[in-house]
C-alpha positions in Angstrom: 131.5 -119.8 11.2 129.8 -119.1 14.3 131.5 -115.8 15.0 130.2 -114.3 11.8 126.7 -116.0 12.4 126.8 -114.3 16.1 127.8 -110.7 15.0 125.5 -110.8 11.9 122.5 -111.4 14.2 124.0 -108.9 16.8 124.4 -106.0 14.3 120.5 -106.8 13.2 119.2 -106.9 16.5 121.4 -106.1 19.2 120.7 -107.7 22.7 121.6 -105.7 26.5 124.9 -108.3 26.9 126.5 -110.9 25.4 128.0 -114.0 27.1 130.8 -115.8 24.9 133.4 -118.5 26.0 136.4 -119.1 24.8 135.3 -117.7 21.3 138.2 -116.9 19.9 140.4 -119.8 21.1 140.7 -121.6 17.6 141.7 -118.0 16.0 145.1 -117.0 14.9 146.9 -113.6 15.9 145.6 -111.5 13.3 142.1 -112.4 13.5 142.2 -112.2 17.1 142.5 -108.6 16.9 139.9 -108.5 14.4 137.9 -110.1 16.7 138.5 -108.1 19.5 138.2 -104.9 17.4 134.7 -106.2 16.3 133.8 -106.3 19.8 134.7 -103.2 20.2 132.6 -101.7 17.5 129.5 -103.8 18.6 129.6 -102.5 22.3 127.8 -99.4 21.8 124.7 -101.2 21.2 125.6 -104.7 23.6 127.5 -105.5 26.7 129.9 -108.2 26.3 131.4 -110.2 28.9 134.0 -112.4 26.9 136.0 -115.2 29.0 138.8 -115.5 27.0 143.2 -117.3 27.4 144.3 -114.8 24.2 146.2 -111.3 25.8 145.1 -109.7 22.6 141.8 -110.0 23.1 142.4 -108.9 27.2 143.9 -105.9 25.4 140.5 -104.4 24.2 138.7 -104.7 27.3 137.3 -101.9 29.2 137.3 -103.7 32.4 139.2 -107.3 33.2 137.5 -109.7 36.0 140.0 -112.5 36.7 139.9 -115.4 39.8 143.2 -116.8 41.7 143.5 -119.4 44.1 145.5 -117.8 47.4 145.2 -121.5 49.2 143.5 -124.4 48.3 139.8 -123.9 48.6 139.7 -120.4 48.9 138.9 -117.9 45.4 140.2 -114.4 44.8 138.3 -112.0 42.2 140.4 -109.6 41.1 138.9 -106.5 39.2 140.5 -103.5 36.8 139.6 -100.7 35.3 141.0 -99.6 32.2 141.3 -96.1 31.0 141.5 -94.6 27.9 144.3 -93.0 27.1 144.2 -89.2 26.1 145.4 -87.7 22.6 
């Protein structure tokens, strides 16, 4: 698939960031958080910014950029910081 053609070039050559969309739309549960724990792995060498629906895959991020509409026409970013939890 393209996932494993993506991370197998990635963990050859790594690049500074990664842009993906949507990637793992088509992917049940369990390989969602195989996926996302991939991800994980691979961000010591890359940067990933990963637009994604799937709250398993929100639940790996570091950091979690969303938009909202207040009133017609007019876009919100909203921004949060995750931090890791000690022990």
């Amino acid at each position: 698939t393209v996932i494993s053609l993506l991370f197998a070039m990635l963990r050859t050559k790594p690049t500074p960031f990664c842009v993906v969309d949507e990637i793992d739309a088509a992917l049940d549960e369990a390989n969602v958080n195989r996926f996302a724990q991939f991800l994980r792995n691979l961000a010591d060498h890359s940067q990933f910014i990963v637009i994604t629906h799937r709250k398993s895959t929100m639940e790996y991020a570091n950091v979690m950029h969303g938009i909202t509409m207040e009133e017609q026409g007019v876009s919100k970013l909203l921004s949060v910081k995750f931090m890791e939890q000690a022990g």
